[in-house]
C-alpha positions in Angstrom: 103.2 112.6 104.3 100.7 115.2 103.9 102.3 119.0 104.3 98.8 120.2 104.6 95.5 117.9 105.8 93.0 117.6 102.7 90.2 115.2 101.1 91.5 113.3 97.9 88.5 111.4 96.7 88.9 108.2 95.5 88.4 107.7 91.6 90.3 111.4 91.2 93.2 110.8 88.5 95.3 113.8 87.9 97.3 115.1 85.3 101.5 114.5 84.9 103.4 116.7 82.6 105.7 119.2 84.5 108.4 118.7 86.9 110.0 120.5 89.7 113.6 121.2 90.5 114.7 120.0 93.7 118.2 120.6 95.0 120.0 118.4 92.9 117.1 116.3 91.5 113.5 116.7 89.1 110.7 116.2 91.1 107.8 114.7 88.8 104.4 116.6 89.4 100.9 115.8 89.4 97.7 117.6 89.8 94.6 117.0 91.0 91.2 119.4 90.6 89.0 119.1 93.1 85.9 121.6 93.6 85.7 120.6 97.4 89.5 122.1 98.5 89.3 125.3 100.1 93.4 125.7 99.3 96.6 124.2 97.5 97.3 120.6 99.3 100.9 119.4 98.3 101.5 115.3 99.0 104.5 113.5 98.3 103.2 109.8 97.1 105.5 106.8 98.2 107.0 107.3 94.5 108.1 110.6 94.8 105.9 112.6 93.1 104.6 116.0 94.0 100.9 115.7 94.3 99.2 119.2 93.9 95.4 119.3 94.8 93.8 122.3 93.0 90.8 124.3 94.5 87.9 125.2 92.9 88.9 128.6 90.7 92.6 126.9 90.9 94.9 127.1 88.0 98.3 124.5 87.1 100.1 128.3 87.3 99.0 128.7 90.6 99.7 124.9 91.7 103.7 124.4 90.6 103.9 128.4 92.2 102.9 126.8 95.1 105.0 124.1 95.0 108.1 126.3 94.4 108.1 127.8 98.0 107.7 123.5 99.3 110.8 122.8 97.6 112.6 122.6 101.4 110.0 120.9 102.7 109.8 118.6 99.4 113.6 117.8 100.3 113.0 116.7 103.7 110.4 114.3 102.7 112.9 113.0 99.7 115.3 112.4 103.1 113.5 110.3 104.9 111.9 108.3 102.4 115.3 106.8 101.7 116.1 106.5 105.0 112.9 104.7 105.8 114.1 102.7 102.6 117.2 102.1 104.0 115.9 101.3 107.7 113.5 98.7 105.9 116.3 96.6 105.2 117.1 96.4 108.6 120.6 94.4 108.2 123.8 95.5 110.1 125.1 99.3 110.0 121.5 100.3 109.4 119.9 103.2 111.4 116.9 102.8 113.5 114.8 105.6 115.3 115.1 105.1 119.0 114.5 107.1 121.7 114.1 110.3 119.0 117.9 109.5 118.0 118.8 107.5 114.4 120.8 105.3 115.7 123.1 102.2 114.1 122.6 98.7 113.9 125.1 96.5 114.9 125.5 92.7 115.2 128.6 90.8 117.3 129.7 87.4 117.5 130.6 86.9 121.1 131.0 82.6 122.4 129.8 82.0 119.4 126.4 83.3 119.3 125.0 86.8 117.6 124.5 89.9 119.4 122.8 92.9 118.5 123.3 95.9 119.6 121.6 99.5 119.2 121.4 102.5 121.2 121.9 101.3 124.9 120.4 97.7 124.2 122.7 95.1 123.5 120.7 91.1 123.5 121.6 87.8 121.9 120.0 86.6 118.7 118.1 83.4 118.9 118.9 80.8 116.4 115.2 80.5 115.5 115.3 84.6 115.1 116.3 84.9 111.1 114.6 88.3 110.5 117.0 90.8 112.1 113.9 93.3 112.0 111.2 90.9 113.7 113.5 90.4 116.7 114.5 94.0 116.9 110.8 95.3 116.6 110.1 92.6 119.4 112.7 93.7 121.6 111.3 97.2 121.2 107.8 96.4 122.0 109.6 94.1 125.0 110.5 97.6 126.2 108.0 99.5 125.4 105.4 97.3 127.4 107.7 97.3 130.3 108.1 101.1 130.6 105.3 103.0 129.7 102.6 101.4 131.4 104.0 102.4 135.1 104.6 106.2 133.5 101.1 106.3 132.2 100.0 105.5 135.6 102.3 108.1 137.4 100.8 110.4 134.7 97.6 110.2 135.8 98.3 110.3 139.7 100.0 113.6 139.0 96.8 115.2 137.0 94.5 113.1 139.1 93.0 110.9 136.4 91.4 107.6 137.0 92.3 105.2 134.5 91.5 101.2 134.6 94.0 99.3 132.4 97.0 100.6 130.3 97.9 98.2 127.2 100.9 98.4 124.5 99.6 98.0 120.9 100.8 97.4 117.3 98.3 99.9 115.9 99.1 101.2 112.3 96.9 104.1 112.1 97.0 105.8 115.7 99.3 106.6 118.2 96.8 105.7 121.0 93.4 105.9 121.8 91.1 106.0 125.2 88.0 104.2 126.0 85.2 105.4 127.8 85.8 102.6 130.9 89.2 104.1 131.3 91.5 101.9 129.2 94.6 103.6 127.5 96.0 101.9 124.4 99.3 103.3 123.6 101.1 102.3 120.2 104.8 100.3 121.3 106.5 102.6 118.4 106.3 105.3 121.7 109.7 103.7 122.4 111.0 105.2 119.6 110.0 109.0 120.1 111.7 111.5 121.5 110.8 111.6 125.3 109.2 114.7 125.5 106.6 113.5 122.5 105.9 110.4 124.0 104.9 112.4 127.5 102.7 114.5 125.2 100.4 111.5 124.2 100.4 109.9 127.2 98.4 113.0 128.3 96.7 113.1 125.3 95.1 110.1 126.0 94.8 111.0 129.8 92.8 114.2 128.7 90.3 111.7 126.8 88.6 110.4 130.1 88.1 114.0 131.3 86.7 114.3 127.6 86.2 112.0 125.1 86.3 114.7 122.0 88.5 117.3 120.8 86.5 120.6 121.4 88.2 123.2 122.4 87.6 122.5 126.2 89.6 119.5 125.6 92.4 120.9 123.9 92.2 123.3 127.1 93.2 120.5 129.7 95.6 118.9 127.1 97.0 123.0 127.5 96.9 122.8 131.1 98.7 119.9 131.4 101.2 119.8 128.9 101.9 123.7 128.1 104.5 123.2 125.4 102.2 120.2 123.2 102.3 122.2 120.1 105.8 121.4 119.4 104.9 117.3 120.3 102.2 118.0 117.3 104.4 119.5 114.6 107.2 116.6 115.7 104.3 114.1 115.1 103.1 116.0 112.1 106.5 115.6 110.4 107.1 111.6 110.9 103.9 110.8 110.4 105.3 107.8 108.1 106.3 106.1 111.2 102.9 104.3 112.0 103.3 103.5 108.2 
């Protein structure tokens, strides 16, 4: 939930002793020196505190100065940390992220059996199925592994790409990655994403084979390709927590 990419070493312990006033709530704050940032880094921990790395030269003044102008961006975080809270749950009337749209929850009895229903999908709920969110998340990456594999392969027809194999993954920490012998691995949360996005990492990973870095001759065919990618990056950039 970074709002700025920085190192944190491990061991660092900061300080606690000031808060920061947040719409209508205190944030606590925390800082952290360290002699190897180049600039303020704010985090927001899963607890909701306001971490503050400090540069080298760096003052506690400086850092909850800093913070002030984050207080919007502070907020936003606050949001969706209770709606990831609430989509954790996962029980009826709760709101899911599909497609790019947070949309409800819902489960029928129909003949006597449950159904579930959310966005456009509507399917029966085994009696073995007890977790609402394991069969959901199943469904999903039912769907996911029937769509995107043919699009990734229509993808790289149209920018003449030769690819070998296209798999769906449950990665944690990437939305997918390219081997050098042509295999895309895609993660199945692409289901969820808006559209748009989740054609922006398809050719991300398509502009791998061509080159299997990100210099700035491979961000140029990710440019070529996919002329508007920046604004797939920031939406990527802000729910980062959803390979979390």
């Amino acid at each position: 939930m970074d709002f700025l990419t920085g190192l944190f070493p491990p061991g660092k312990r900061g300080s606690r002793d000031t808060v920061l006033a947040v719409e209508n709530r205190l944030v606590p704050l925390e800082f952290i020196r360290n002699s190897r940032a180049r600039h303020y880094i704010l985090r927001l921990t899963p607890e909701g505190v306001a971490r503050i790395t400090i540069p080298w030269g760096g003052s506690k003044t400086q850092a909850h100065a800093f913070a002030q102008t984050k207080t919007d961006w502070i907020a936003r975080q606050l949001e969706r940390t209770a709606k990831r809270r609430q989509v954790s749950e996962w029980k009826p009337g709760s709101k899911i992220l599909y497609r790019g749209e947070w949309v409800p929850i819902a489960v029928k009895i129909e003949h006597g059996r449950q159904v579930v229903e959310y966005g456009d999908q509507s399917f029966v709920l085994e009696r073995n199925e007890s977790h609402l969110k394991v069969a959901i998340e199943k469904r999903l990456r039912g769907q996911a592994e029937a769509e995107i594999p043919p699009l990734v392969f229509a993808a790289a027809r149209l920018h003449e790409v030769t690819i070998t194999q296209v798999q769906i993954r449950n990665q944690r920490s990437r939305w997918g990655s390219c081997s050098s012998r042509g295999t895309i691995s895609l993660n199945w949360r692409l289901i969820q994403i808006p559209e748009s996005v989740r054609d922006y990492l398809i050719i991300h990973e398509l502009m791998h084979v061509r080159e299997m870095n990100h210099s700035p001759r491979y961000w140029s065919h990710v440019a070529n390709a996919c002329p508007e990618y920046q604004k797939a990056e920031q939406w990527l950039n802000r729910h980062s927590e959803l390979l979390r």
